[in-house]
C-alpha positions in Angstrom: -11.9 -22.7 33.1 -14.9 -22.1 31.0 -18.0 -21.7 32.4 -21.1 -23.3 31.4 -24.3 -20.5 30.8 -27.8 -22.3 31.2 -30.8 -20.9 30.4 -31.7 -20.7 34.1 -28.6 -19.0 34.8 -27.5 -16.4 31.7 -29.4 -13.2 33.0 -27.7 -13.8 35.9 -24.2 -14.6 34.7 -24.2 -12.9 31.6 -26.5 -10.3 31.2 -26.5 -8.7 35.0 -22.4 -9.7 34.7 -20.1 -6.6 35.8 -17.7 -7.8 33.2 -18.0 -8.2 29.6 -18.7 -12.0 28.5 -17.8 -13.9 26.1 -20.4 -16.7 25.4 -19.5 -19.4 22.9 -22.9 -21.0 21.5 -22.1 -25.0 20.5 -23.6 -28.3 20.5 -21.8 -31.7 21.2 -22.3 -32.9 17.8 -20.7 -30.1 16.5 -17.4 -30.8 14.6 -16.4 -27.1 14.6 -17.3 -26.7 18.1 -15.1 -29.3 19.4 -12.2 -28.2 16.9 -12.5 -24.8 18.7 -12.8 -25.6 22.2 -9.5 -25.6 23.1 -8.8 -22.0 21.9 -11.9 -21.0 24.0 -10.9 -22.6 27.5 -7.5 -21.5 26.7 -8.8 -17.9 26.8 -11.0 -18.5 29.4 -8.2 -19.9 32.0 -6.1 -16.6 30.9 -8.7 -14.1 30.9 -9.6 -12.1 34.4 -11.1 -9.0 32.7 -13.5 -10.8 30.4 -15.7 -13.8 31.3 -15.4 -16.8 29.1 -18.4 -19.6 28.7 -20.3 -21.7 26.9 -24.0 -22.3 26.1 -24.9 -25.3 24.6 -28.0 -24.7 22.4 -29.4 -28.1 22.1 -30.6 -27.2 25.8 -31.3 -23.4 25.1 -32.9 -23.1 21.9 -34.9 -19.6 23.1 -31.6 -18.2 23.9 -30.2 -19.1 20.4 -32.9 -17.7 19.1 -33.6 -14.8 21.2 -29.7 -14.1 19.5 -30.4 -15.0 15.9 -27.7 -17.8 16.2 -28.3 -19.5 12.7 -25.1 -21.2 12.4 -22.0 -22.8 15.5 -19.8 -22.3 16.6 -21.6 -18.7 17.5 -19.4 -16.0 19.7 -21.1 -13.3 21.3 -19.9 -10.3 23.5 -21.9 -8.9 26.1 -21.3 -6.0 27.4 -23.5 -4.6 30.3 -26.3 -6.9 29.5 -26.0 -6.0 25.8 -24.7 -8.2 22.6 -21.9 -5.7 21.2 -19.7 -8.4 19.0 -20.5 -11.5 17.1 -18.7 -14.3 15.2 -20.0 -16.9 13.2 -17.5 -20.1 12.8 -14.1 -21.4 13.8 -12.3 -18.6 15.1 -8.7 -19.3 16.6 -7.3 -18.0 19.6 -5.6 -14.7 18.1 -9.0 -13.8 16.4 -10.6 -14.6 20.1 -8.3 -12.2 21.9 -8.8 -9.1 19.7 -12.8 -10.2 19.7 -12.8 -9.3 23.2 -10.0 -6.1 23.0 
């Protein structure tokens, strides 16, 4: 399953995180969001090497905006605290898995 990324708790989960992370920016309202959702907790239940979670940014706009996430559905890698990767729009499972290769 997914996990959910607050503000109050990204630094902890995603940028101190030992793995890489894969954080999905959304919002409810999103059509686009909710047409990729299932490709995201389908990753997420079959990843053990990469986190997978989601952040919505109606309740962290300083984090979308600390990334420059203009647009969602936004993906972002982290890697050792650091944004390596990024992905603006639907992107379907395939394109998720060689995202985080």
């Amino acid at each position: 399953m997914e996990k959910k990324f607050t503000s109050e708790n990204f630094e902890a989960e995603v940028l101190k995180s030992e793995k890489p992370v894969l954080v999905d920016f959304y919002a409810d309202w999103c059509g686009p969001c909710k047409m990729m959702a299932p490709a995201v907790e389908a990753l997420a239940n079959e990843q053990d090497e990469v986190t997978v979670g989601k952040l919505n940014v109606d309740f962290a706009p300083e984090l979308a905006r600390a990334y420059k996430v203009m647009s969602i559905p936004t993906l972002i890698l982290f890697k050792n605290g650091e944004a390596v990767e990024k992905r603006i729009g639907v992107q379907s499972k395939a394109e998720l898995e060689a995202l985080i290769r």
